[in-house]
C-alpha positions in Angstrom: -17.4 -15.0 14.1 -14.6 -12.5 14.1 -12.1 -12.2 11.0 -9.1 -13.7 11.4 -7.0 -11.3 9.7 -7.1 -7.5 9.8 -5.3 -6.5 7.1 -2.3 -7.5 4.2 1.0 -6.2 3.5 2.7 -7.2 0.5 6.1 -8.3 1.0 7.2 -9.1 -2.6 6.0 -8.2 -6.1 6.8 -8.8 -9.8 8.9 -5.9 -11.6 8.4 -5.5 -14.8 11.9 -3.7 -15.0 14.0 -6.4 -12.9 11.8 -9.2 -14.9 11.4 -11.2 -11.4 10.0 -11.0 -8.6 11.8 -8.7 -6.1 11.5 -7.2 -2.5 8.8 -4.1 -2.4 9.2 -0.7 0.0 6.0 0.5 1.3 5.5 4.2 1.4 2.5 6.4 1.9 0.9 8.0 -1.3 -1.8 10.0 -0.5 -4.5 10.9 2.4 -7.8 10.9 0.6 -11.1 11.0 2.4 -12.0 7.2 1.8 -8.8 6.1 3.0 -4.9 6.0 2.4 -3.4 5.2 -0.7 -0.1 3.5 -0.7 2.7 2.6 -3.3 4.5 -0.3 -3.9 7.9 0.5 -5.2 11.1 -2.3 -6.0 14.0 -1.9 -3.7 16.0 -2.5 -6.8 15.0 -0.1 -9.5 12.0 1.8 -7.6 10.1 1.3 -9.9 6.7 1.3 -9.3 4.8 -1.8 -9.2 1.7 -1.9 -7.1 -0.2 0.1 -5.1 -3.1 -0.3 -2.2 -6.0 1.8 -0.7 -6.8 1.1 3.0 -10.0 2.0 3.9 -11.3 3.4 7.9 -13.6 1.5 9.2 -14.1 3.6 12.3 -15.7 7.3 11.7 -12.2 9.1 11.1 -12.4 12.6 10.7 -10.1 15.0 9.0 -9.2 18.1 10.8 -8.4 21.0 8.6 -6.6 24.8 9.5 
């Protein structure tokens, strides 16, 4: 059986700043070899408030020059 879902995006988050839940920006953190890391960030303040590591599942491979 194939998974429904492929992967989640998180639309909203608690700010600890704001003191509510608010509206998040995605925005790419780092390339690391296991993955990409990503930050969660309050369209408010910009504060910081989460943060999520997507894994490849296909053989990627990282070209460097």
């Amino acid at each position: 059986m194939k998974p429904s879902y492929k992967d989640f995006d998180a639309t909203e988050l608690f700010c600890l700043k704001c003191a509510r839940t608010v509206p998040v920006r995605k925005r790419l953190l780092l390339i690391l070899s296991e993955g990409e890391k990503y930050d969660y960030s309050c369209v408010y303040c910009g504060t910081s408030v989460g943060d999520k590591l997507v894994k490849e599942t296909a053989n990627a491979k990282i070209l460097l020059r």
